[in-house]
C-alpha positions as CSV (number, residue, x, y, z in Angstrom):
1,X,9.3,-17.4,-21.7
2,X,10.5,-17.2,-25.1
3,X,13.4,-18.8,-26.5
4,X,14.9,-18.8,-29.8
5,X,15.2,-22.0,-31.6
6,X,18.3,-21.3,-33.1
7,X,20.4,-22.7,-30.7
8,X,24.1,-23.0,-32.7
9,X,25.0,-21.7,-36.0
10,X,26.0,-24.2,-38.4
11,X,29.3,-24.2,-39.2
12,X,29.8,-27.1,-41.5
13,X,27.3,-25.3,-43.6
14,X,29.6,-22.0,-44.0
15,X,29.8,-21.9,-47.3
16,X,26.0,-20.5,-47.2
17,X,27.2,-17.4,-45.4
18,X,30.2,-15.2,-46.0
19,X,33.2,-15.8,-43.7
20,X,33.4,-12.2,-42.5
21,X,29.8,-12.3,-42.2
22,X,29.7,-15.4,-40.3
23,X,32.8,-14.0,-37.6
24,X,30.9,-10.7,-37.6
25,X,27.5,-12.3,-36.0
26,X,29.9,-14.2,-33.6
27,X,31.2,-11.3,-32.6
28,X,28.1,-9.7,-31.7
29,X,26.0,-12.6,-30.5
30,X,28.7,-12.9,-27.9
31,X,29.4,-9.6,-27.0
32,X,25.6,-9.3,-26.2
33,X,26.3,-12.3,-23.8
34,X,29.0,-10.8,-21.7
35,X,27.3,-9.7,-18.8
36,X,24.9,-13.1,-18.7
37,X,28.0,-15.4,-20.2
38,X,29.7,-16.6,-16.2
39,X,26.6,-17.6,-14.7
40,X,25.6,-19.7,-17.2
41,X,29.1,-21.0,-18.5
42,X,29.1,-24.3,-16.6
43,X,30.6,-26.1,-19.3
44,X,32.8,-23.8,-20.1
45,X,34.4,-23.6,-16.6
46,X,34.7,-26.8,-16.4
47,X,36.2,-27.8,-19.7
48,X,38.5,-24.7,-19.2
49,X,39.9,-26.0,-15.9
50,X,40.5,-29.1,-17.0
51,X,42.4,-27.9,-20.2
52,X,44.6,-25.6,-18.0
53,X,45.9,-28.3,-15.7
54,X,47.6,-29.4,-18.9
55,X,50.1,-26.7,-18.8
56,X,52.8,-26.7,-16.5
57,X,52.3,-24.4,-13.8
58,X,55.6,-23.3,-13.3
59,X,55.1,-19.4,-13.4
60,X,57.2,-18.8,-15.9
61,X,56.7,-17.6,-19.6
62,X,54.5,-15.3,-21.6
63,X,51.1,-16.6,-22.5
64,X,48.8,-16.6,-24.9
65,X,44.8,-16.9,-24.2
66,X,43.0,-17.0,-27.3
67,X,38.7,-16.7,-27.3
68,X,39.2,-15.0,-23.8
69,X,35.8,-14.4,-23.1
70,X,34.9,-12.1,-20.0
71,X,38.2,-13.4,-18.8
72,X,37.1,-15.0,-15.7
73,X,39.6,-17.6,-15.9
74,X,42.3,-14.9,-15.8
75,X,42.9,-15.1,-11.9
76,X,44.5,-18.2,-12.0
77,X,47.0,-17.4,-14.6
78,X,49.1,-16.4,-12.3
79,X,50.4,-19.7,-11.8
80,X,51.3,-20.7,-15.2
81,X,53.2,-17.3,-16.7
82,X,55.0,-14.4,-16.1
83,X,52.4,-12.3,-18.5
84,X,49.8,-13.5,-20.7
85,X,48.1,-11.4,-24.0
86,X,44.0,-11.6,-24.0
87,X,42.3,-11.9,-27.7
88,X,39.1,-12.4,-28.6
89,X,36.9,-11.8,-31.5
90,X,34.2,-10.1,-29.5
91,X,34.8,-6.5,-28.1
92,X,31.9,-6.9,-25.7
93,X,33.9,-10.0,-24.2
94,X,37.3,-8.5,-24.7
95,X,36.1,-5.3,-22.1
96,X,34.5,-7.4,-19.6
97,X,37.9,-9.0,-19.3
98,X,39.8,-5.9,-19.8
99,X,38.1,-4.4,-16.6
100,X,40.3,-6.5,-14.8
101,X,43.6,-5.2,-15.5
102,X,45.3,-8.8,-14.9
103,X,46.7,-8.9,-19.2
104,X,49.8,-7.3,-20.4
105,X,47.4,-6.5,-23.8
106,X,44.3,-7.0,-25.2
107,X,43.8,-7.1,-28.5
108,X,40.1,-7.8,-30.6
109,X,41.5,-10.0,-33.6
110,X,40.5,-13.3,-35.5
111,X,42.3,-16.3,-34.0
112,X,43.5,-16.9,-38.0
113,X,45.1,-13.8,-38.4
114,X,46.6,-12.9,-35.2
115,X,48.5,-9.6,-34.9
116,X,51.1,-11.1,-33.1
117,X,54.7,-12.2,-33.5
118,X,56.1,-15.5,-34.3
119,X,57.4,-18.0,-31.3
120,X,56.7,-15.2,-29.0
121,X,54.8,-17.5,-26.6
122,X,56.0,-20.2,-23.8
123,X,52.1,-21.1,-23.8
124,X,48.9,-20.7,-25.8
125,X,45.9,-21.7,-24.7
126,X,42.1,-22.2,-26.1
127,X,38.9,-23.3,-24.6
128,X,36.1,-23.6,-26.1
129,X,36.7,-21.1,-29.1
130,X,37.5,-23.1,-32.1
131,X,34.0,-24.4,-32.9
132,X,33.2,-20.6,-33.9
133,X,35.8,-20.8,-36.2
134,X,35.5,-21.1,-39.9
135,X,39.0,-22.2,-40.8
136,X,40.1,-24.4,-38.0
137,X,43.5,-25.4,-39.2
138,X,44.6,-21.9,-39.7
139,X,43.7,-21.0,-36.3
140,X,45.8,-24.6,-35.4
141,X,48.4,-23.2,-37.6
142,X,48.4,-19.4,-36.3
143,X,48.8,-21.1,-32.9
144,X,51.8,-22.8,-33.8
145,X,53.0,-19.9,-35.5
146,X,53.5,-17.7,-32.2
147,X,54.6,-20.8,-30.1
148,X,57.9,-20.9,-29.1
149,X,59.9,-23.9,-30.0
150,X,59.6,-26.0,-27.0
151,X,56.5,-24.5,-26.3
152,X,52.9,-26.0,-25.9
153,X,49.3,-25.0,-26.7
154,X,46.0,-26.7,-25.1
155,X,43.0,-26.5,-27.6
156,X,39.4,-27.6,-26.5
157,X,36.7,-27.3,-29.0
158,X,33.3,-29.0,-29.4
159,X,32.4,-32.1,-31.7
160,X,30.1,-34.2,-33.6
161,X,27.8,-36.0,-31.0
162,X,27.3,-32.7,-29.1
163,X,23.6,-31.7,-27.9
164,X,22.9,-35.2,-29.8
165,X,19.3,-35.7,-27.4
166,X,18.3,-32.1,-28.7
167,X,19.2,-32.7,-32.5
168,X,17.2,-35.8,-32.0
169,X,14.4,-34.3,-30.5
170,X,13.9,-31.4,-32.8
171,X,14.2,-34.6,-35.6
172,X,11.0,-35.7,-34.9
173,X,9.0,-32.2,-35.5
174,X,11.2,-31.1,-38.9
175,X,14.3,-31.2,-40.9
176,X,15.6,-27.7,-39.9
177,X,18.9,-27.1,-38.8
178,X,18.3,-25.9,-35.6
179,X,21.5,-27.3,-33.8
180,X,25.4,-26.6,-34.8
181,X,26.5,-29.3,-37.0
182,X,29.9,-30.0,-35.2
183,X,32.9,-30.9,-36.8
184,X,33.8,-34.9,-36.8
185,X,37.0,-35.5,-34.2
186,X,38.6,-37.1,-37.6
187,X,38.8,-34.0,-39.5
188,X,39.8,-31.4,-36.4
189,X,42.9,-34.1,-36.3
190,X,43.7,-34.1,-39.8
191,X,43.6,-30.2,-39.6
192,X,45.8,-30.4,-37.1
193,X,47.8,-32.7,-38.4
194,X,48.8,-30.5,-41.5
195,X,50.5,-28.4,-39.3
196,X,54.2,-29.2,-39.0
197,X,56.6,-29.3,-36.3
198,X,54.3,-29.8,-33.6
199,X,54.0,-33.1,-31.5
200,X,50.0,-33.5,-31.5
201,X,48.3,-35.1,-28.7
202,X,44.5,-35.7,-29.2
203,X,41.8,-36.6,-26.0
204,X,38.1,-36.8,-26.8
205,X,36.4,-36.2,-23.4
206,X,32.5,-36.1,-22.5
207,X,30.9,-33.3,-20.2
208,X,27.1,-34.1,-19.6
209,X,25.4,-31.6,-18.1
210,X,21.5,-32.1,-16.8
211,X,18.3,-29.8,-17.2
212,X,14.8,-29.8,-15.5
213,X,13.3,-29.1,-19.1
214,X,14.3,-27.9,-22.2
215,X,13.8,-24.6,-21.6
216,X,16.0,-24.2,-18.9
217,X,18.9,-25.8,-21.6
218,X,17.5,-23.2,-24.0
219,X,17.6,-19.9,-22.0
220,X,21.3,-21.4,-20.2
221,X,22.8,-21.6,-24.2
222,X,21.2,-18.2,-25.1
223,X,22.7,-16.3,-21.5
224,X,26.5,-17.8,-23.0
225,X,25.6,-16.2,-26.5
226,X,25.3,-19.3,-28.5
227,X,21.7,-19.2,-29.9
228,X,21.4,-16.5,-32.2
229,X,24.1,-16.4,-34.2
230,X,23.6,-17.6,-37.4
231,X,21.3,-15.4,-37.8
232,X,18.6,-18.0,-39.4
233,X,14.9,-16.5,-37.6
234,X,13.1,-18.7,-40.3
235,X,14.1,-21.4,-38.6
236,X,12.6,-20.3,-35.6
237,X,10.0,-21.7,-33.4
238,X,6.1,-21.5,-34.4
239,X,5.0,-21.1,-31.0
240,X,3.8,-22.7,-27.4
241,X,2.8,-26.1,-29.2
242,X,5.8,-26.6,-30.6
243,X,8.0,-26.1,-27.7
244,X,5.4,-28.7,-25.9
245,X,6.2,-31.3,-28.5
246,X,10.2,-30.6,-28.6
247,X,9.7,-30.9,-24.7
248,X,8.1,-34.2,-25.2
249,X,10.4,-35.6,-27.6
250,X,13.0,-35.0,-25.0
251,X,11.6,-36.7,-22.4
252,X,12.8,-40.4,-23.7
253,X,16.1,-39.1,-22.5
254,X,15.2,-38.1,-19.4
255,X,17.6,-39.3,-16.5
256,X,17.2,-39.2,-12.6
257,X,19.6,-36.3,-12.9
258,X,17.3,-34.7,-15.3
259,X,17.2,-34.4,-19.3
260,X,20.7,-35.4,-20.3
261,X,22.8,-32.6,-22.9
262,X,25.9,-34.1,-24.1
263,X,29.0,-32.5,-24.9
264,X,31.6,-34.1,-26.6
265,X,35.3,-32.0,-26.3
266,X,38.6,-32.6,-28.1
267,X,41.5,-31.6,-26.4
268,X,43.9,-30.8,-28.7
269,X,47.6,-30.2,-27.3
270,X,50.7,-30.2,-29.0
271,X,54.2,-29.3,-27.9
272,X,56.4,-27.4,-30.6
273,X,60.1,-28.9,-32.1
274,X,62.5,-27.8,-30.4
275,X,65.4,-26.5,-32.5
């Protein structure tokens, strides 16, 4: 089976491709994703999960989900607001979630420009979204911008070190980009950071997931979307013999549990001043 070899996008390289453009292909690499994205989001579940606990589930409050996705995590909201608003950047995502009926709104936007009121939240929340942004700290900032004071947002995004075995693998066949070049945890912070008013907490967590082969990691990162988006098919594989020698590079990692992808998540949360 065929699978693409551009697995991320790079998005410390950004400057190559037009911002718009960039969001535009994120858009639609997702939306093509929606109905594969759940069964093969095991990292994103889990990462999700995890970030919600860190919001008081007292019922109470409206909340904000931004990078919704299908919305599968939408059930559970229940427990932590009153109403909640669904935006994402993808209309394919944004109807799969809509068909559920469970948000007050949805709205299609860019998480940097929201079309939304200031300190109209109790709660925003954010897994797994801002890596596909361009401009990090204005999404940070837009986020603080609609929390209420005394409010608190939970941000999880990707980092430097993530897929680290496959970057190294493809590193011993050529120098092409073929994996996202992650942010460092250092400059997410410092984004952050520039933000005022907010009290920011920062936890960098590791989720490795396992693989029989690389192909099976391949085809699970294309079903969530996250292969074809920066739209770079020169880059692409040449054929069977080199997806036997990327398979063999990998194989130095291989584990017991299988062949190891790591991925490293900051949890970003931050509680605004209070007035």
């Amino acid at each position: 089976m065929a699978v693409s070899s551009t697995v991320l996008p790079t998005l410390s390289e950004q400057p190559k491709l037009h911002q718009a453009d960039f969001l535009q292909q994120v858009a639609a690499s997702f939306g093509k994703a929606s109905d594969s994205y759940l069964a093969a989001a095991r990292l994103q579940q889990q990462v999700a999960r995890d970030a919600l606990a860190l919001l008081a589930a007292d019922g109470t409050g409206r909340l904000l989900d931004a990078g919704c996705g299908p919305g599968w995590i939408h059930p559970e909201f229940k427990h932590y607001c009153t109403a909640f608003t669904a935006v994402d950047l993808s209309e394919g995502m944004l109807n799969k979630a809509r068909y559920q009926q469970l948000a007050s709104e949805y709205i299609q936007a860019d998480a940097a420009v929201l079309p939304l009121p200031g300190e109209h939240f109790a709660k925003v929340f954010s897994s797994l979204m801002l890596q596909w942004c361009p401009t990090p700290g204005a999404v940070l900032s837009e986020f603080a911008r609609v929390l209420a004071p005394g409010g608190k947002m939970v941000v999880t995004t990707l980092v430097q070190g993530t897929l680290q075995e496959l970057q190294q693998a493809f590193a011993t066949l050529d120098q092409k980009p073929h994996t996202q070049l992650f942010l460092p945890e250092a400059a997410l912070i410092d984004q952050a950071k520039a933000t005022p008013a907010v009290n920011w907490q920062f936890d960098l967590r590791s989720y490795p997931l396992y693989y029989p082969d690389v192909q099976s990691l391949a085809r699970e990162l294309k079903a969530i979307g996250a292969n074809q988006v920066a739209g770079r098919s020169h880059s692409g594989l040449t054929g069977k013999g080199y997806w036997q020698k990327l398979a063999a590079a990998y194989e130095i990692h291989r584990t017991g549990l299988g062949l190891p992808a790591s991925y490293q998540v900051l949890v970003i949360s931050g509680t605004k001043d209070a007035r």
